[in-house]
ZAMARGU-4260 file (C-alpha; in steps of 0.2 Angstrom, whole numbers, plus 5000, padded with zeros to 4 digits):
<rodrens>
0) 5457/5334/5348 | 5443/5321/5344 | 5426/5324/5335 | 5418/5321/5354 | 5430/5332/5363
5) 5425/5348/5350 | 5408/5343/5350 | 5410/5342/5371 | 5419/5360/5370 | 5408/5368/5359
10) 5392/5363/5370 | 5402/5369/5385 | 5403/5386/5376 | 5384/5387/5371 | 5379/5382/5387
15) 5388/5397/5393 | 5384/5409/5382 | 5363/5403/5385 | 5368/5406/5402 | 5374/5421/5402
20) 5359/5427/5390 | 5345/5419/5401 | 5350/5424/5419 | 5344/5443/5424 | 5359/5456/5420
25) 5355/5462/5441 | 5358/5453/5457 | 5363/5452/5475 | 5375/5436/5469 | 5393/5440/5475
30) 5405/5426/5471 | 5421/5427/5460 | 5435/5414/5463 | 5452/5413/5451 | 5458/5399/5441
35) 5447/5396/5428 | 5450/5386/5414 | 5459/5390/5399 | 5451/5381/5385 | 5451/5383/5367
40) 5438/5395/5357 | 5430/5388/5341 | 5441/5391/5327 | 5458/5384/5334 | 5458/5403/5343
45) 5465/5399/5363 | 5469/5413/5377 | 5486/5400/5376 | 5493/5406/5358 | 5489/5426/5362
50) 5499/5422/5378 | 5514/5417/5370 | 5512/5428/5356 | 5513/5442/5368 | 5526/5436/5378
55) 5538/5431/5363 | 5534/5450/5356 | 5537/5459/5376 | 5519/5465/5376 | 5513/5473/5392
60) 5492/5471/5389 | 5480/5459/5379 | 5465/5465/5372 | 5449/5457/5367 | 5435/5463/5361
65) 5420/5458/5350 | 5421/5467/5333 | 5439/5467/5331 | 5453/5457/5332 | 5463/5455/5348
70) 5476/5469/5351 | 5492/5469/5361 | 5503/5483/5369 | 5519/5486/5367 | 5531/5499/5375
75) 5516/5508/5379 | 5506/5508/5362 | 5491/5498/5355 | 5497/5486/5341 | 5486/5474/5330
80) 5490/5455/5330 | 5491/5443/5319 | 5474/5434/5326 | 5458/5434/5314 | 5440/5430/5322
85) 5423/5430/5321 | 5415/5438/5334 | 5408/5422/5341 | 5425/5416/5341 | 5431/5431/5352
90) 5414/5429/5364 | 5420/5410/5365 | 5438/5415/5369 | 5434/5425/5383 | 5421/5415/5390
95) 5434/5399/5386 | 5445/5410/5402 | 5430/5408/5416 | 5424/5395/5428 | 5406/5392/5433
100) 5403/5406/5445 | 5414/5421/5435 | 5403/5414/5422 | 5388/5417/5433 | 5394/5434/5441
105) 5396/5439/5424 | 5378/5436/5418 | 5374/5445/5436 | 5380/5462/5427 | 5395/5461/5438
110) 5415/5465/5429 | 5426/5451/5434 | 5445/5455/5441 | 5455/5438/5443 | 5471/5430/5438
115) 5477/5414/5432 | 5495/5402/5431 | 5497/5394/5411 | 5504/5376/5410 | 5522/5385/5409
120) 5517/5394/5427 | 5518/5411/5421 | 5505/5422/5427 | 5492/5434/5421 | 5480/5448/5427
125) 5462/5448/5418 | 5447/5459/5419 | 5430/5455/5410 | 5419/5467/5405 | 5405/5473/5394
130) 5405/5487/5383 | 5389/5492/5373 | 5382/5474/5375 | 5396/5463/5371 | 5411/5454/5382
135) 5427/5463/5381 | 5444/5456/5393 | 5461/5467/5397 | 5475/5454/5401 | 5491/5460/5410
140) 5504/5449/5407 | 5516/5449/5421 | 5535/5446/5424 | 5540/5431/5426 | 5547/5429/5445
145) 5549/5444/5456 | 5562/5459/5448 | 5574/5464/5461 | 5573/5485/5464 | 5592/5484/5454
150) 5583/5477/5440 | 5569/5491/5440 | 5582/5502/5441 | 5572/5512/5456 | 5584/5525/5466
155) 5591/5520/5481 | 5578/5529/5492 | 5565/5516/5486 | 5574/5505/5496 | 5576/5515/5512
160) 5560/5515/5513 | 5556/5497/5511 | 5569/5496/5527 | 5557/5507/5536 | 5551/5498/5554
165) 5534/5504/5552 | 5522/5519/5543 | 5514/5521/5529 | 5522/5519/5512 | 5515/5523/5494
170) 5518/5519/5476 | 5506/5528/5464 | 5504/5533/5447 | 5492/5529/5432 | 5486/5514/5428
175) 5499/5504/5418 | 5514/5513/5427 | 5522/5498/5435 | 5512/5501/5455 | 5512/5484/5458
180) 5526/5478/5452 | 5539/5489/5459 | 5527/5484/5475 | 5532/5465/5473 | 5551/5472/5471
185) 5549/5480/5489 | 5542/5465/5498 | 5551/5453/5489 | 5565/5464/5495 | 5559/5463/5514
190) 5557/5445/5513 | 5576/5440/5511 | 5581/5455/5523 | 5569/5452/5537 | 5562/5440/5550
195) 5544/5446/5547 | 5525/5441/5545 | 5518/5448/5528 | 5500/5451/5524 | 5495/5454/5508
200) 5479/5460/5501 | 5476/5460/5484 | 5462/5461/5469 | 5468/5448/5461 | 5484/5443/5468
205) 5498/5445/5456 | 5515/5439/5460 | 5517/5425/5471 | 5527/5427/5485 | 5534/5412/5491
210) 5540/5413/5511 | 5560/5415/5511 | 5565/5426/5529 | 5548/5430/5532 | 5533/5420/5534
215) 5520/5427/5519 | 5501/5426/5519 | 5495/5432/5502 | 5475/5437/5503 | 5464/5439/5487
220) 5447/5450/5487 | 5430/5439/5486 | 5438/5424/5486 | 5450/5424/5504 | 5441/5441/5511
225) 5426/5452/5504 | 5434/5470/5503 | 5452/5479/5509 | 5447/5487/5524 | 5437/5468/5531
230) 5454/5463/5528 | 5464/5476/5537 | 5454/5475/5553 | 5456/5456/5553 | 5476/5458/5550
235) 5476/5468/5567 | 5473/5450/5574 | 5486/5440/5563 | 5502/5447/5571 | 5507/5456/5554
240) 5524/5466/5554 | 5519/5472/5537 | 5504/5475/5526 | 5503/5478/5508 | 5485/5486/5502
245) 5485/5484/5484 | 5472/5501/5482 | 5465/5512/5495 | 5450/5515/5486 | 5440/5522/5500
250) 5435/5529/5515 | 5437/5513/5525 | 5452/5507/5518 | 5461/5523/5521 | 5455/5523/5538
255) 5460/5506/5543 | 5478/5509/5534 | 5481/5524/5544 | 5476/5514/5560 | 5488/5501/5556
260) 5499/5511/5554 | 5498/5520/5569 | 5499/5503/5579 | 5517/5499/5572 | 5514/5491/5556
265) 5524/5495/5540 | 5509/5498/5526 | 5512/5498/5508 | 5499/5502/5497 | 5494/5512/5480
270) 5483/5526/5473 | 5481/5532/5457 | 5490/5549/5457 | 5501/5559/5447 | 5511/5567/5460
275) 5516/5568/5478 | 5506/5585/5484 | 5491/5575/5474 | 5492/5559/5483 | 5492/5566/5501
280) 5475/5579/5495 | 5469/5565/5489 | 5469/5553/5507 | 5464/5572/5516 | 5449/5575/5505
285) 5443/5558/5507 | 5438/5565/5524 | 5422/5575/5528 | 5430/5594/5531 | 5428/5592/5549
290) 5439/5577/5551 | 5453/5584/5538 | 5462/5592/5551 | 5464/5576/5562 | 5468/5566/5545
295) 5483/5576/5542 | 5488/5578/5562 | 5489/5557/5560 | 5499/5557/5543 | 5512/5566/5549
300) 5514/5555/5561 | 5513/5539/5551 | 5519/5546/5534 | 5535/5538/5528 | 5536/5543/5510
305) 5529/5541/5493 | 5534/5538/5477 | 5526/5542/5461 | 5531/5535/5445 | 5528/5533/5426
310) 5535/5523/5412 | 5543/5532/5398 | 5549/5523/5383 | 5570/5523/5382 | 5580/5532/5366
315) 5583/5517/5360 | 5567/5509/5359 | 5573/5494/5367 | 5560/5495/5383 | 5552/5506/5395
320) 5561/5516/5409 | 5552/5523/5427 | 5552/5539/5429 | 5548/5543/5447 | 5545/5558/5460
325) 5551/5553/5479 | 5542/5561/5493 | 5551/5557/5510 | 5544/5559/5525 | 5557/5571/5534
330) 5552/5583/5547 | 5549/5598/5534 | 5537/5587/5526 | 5529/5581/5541 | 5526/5600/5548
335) 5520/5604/5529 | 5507/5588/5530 | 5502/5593/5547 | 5498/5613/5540 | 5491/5606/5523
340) 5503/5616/5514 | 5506/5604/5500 | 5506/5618/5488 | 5524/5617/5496 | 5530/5601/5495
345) 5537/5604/5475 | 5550/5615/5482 | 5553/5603/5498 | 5557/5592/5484 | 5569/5601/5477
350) 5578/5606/5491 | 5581/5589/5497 | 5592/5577/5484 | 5602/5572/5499 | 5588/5562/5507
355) 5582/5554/5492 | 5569/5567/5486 | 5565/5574/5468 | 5551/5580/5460 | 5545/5570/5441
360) 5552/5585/5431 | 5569/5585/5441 | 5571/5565/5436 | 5565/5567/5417 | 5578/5579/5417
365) 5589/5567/5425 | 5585/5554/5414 | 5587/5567/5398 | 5603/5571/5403 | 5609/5552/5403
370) 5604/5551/5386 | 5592/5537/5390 | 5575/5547/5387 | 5573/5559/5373 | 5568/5578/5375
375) 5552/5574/5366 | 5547/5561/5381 | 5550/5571/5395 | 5541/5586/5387 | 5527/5576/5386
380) 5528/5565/5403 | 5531/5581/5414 | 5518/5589/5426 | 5527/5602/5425 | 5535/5609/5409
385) 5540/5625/5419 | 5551/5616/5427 | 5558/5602/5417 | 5564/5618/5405 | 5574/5625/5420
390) 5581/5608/5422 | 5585/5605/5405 | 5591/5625/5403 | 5580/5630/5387
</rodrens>
């Protein structure tokens, strides 16, 4: 790099940062886009050699912060790197990652959700933020191309219900449990089986998926549409076959999922629940108590199933398994969504292996069994010890 080419880059960085310091921290601005440059931060320090770092070391997450150096996480766990800063150097670094209007939404007060391809066409999932003042940024780094459900390793039933015609399907779990990627595995899986239109709306999108059987729209929040549920009513009008929400956050979203669902649609999407009875009082409660009763009336007549998952780390400590609960949406079930008895629904569970149905203790206790997890881990993954110890027979 020349003396001018520094100088050039080190202005570009000081004019952001006065930027971000002289705009007001409020506004009504609203405009994010992806693909922002990935320059270098003073020092020699690039968003380019954490990425590679992290992906040489199978890190999941990147953090960076101001008053420490950036951390990574692997199989679960927050590890140091080998990366030494200033905290200039770390404001420039993540500043280095926008373009002009993150740059400016930023300074607005808003957080930033977008991802971006490197020169190697790998992809990654950012979010800025502030914390007590300063500039802070979380980077997913994600597979490279689209694992198959084999290669998850995701029970059969996963795919049964990525075969479904039409309903409402749902992935959930905490954050970090593998939502969208075993998401991307189910279309990806419907795009070499079928002859279909996909709709996709994400925040940002993550996997790319390029049009193999089906034809593939792939839609990205405040950049291609302003929020989920704009986007579900506008897919009514686009001859969709099937529409993955990537969150139903709300109200409307949830609305507008059901209805699609209810007009013949296969929806996928994902909440952030621990459990099968969880997720469906979750979408319920979403309701004002007088429309409960006709939420759950239109469930059970659009609910397909729902699967709950976690990552626990292997024995071996050579990577991270899914551990998962499957909920399928069988006639017991329906009637039991209908009633709101999803106090129920763990013994429903139980009962039903032969469709495909287990609860998160049943599979820890599974995966215990087969040696792959420890007794430790699925004690401390389980929702319910109770259970796990009838399972496991102490």
């Amino acid at each position: 790099m020349t003396c001018g080419n520094m100088a050039a880059g080190a202005a570009q960085t000081e004019q952001k940062t006065r930027r971000i310091a002289a705009i007001p921290q409020k506004g009504r601005r609203m405009e994010f886009d992806t693909g922002g440059g990935l320059g270098d931060a003073s020092g020699g320090l690039t968003v380019a050699a954490l990425t590679e770092y992290g992906r040489k070391h199978e890190c999941s997450d990147i953090h960076i912060t101001s008053h420490r150096p950036p951390t990574f996480r692997k199989l679960g766990l927050l590890e140091p790197g080998p990366f030494k800063g200033s905290r200039e150097e770390y404001r420039a670094l993540i500043l280095s990652m926008l373009n002009e209007p993150q740059t400016e939404a930023l300074a607005l007060g808003k957080d930033l959700d977008f991802s971006f391809e490197d020169a190697h066409g790998q992809r990654y999932r950012v979010n800025v933020y502030r914390q007590q003042n300063e500039l802070a940024a979380a980077l997913r780094i994600l597979r490279n191309g689209i694992p198959s459900m084999a290669d998850l390793h995701l029970p059969s039933a996963v795919q049964r219900l990525a075969e479904q015609p039409r309903g409402i399907v749902l992935v959930t779990g905490p954050t970090g449990s593998g939502k969208s990627t075993t998401l991307a595995a189910m279309i990806d899986y419907i795009n070499e089986t079928r002859k279909a239109h996909i709709i996709t709306i994400e925040d940002p999108i993550e996997y790319i998926h390029p049009s193999k059987n089906c034809l593939v729209h792939q839609r990205e929040l405040h950049r291609d549409v302003p929020s989920f549920s704009d986007a579900l009513r506008s897919a009514m009008r686009e001859d969709p076959d099937v529409i993955l929400v990537g969150e139903m956050r709300d109200y409307e979203t949830i609305s507008a999922a059901v209805t699609a669902a209810e007009t013949g649609h296969l929806v996928l999407s994902t909440l952030h629940t621990t459990g099968a009875a969880q997720t469906l009082d979750r979408i319920v409660d979403v309701y004002p108590s007088h429309s409960q009763g006709m939420i759950r009336s239109q469930l059970s007549g659009v609910f397909r199933g729902v699967v709950t998952q976690t990552l626990v780390p292997l024995a071996d400590g050579s990577g991270r398994i899914a551990a998962t609960e499957i909920l399928i949406g069988v006639d017991a079930v329906l009637n039991l969504i209908r009633e709101g008895k999803y106090h129920q629904l763990g013994s429903t569970m139980q009962a039903g292996a032969q469709m495909g149905m287990h609860t998160l203790a049943g599979n820890l206790a599974e995966l215990t069994r087969k040696g792959l997890i420890t007794r430790e881990t699925a004690e401390q993954n389980a929702n319910n010890k109770a259970e796990l110890a009838q399972y496991l027979g102490f």
